[in-house]
TORNULUM-304540 format. One line per 4 residues: their letters; for each residue z, y, x of C-alpha. Coordinates in nm, 4 decimals, padded with zeros to 6 digits. Example, Ala and Ser with C-alpha at 12.3 -4.5 7.8 and 13.67 -1.06 7.14 Angstrom:
<rs>
as) 00.7800,-00.4500,01.2300 | 00.7140,-00.1060,01.3670 $
</rs>
This chain:
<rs>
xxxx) 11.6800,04.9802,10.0238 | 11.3243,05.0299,10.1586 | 11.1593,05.0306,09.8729 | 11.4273,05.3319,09.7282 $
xxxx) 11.3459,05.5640,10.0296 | 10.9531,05.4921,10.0044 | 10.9953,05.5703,09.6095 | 11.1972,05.8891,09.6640 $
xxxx) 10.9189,05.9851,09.9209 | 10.6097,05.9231,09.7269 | 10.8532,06.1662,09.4214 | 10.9032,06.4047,09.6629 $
xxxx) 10.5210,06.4335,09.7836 | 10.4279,06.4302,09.3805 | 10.6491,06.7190,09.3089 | 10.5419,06.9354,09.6252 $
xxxx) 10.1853,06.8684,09.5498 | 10.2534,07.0254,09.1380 | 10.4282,07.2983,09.2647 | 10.1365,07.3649,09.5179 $
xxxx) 09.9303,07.3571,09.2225 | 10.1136,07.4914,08.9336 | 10.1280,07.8330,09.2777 | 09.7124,07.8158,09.2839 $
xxxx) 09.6651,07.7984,08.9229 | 09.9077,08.1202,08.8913 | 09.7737,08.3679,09.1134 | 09.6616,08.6856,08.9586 $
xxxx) 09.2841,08.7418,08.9166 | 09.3664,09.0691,09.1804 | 09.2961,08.7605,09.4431 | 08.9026,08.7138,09.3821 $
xxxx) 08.8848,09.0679,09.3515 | 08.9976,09.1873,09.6799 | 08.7341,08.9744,09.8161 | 08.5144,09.2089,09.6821 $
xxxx) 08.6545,09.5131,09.7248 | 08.7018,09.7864,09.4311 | 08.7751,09.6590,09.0690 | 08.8373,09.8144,08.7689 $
xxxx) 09.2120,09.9250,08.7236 | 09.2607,09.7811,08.3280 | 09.0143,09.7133,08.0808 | 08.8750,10.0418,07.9245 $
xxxx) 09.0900,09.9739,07.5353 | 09.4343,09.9829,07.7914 | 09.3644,10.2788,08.0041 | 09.4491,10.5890,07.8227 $
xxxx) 09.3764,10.9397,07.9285 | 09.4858,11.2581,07.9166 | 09.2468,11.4640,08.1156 | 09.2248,11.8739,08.1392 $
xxxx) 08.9376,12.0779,07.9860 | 08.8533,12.1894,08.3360 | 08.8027,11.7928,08.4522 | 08.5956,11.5689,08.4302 $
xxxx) 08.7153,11.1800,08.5528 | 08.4117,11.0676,08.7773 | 08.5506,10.7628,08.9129 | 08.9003,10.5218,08.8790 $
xxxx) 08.8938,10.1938,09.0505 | 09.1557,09.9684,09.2315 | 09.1921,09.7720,09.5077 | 09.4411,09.5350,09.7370 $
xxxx) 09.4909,09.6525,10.0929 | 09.7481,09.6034,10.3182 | 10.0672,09.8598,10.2592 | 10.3956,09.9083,10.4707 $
xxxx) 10.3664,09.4980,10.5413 | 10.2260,09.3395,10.2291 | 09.9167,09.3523,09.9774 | 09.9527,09.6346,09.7676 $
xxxx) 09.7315,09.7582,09.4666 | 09.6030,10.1429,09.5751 | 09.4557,10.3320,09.2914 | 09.1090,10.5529,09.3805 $
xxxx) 09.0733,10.8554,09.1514 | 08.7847,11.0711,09.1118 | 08.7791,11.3978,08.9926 | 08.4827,11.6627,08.9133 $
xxxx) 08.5581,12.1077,08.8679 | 08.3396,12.1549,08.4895 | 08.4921,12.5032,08.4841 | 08.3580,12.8133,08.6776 $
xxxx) 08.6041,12.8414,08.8642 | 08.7522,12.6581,09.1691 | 09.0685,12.4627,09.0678 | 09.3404,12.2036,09.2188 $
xxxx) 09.4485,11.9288,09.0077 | 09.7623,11.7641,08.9801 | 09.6756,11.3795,08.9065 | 10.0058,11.1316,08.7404 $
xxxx) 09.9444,10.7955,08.7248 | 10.1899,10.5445,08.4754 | 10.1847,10.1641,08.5055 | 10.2948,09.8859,08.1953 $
xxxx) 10.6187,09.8502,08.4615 | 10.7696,10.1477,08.5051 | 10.5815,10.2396,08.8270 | 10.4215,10.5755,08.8920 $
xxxx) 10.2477,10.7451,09.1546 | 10.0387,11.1022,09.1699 | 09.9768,11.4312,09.3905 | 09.7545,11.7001,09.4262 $
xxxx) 09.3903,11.6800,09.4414 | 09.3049,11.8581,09.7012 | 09.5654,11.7061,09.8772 | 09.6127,12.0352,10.0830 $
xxxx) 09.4342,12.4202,10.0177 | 09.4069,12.4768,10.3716 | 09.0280,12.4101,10.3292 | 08.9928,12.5857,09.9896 $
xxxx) 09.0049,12.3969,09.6348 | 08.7856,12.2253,09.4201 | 08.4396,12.4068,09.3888 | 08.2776,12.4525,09.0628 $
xxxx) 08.0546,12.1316,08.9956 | 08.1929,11.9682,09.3299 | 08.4101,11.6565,09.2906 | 08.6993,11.5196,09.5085 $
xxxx) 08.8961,11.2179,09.5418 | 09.1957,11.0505,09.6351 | 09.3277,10.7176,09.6726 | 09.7345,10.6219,09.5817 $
xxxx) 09.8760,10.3100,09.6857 | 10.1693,10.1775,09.4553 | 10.4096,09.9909,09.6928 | 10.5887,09.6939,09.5516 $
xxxx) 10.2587,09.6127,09.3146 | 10.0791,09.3370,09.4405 | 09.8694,09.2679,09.1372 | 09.6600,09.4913,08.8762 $
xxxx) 09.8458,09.6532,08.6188 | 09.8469,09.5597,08.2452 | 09.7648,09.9381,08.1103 | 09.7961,10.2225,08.2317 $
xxxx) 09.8142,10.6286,08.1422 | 09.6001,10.9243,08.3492 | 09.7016,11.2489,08.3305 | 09.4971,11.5291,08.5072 $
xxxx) 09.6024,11.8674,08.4654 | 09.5002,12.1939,08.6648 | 09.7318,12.3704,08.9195 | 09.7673,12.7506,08.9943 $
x) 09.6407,12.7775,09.3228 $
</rs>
């Protein structure tokens, strides 16, 4: 009878130590990267864009911070004015899941828009994404102010 519980024991350790492994050998790459900060969003062949004559994309990088209680991937765009003319820019961001997230760059025209040959930035967290995306699509388009 001993020698059943001690057996069922040393299974039960065995099986809890493979699923502890089988869980470290899964995590998402996202994990080393948050370490370090900013990463890049998808590889450059799975990002596509669809970016404004009046734009000019000066930055898009990712990174995990904490949102509304968990680790959530938040998306940093960058955005240059290459016309003569200040502008606002309405940025939409589409994930491989079915997630999307956007708004205005600037945010808010209380301080004036976009100057010519100035850029601006915003960052957009996704909630419920706790890992990098598989591709994604960028669409920046100008705004009447």
């Amino acid at each position: 009878m001993k020698h059943c519980q001690r057996t069922c024991r040393w299974a039960a350790l065995l099986l809890a130590a493979a699923f502890l492994f089988a869980c470290a050998s899964a995590r998402d790459s996202t994990v080393d990267a948050k370490k370090s900060g900013n990463f890049p969003c998808v590889a450059a062949d799975r990002l596509e864009q669809e970016i404004a004559p009046e734009a000019s994309l000066e930055g898009l990088s990712c990174s995990m911070k904490p949102w509304a209680g968990a680790e959530t991937l938040h998306i940093q765009v960058a955005v240059k004015n290459v016309s003569d003319t200040p502008q606002r820019y309405r940025v939409n961001i589409f994930l491989d899941n079915g997630k999307a997230v956007g708004g205005l760059i600037p945010r808010k025209t209380k301080n004036g828009l976009v100057e010519p040959g100035a850029a601006a930035s915003f960052v957009y967290p996704v909630q419920g994404m706790p890992r990098r995306p598989g591709s994604m699509l960028l669409k920046i388009t100008t705004v009447s102010p």
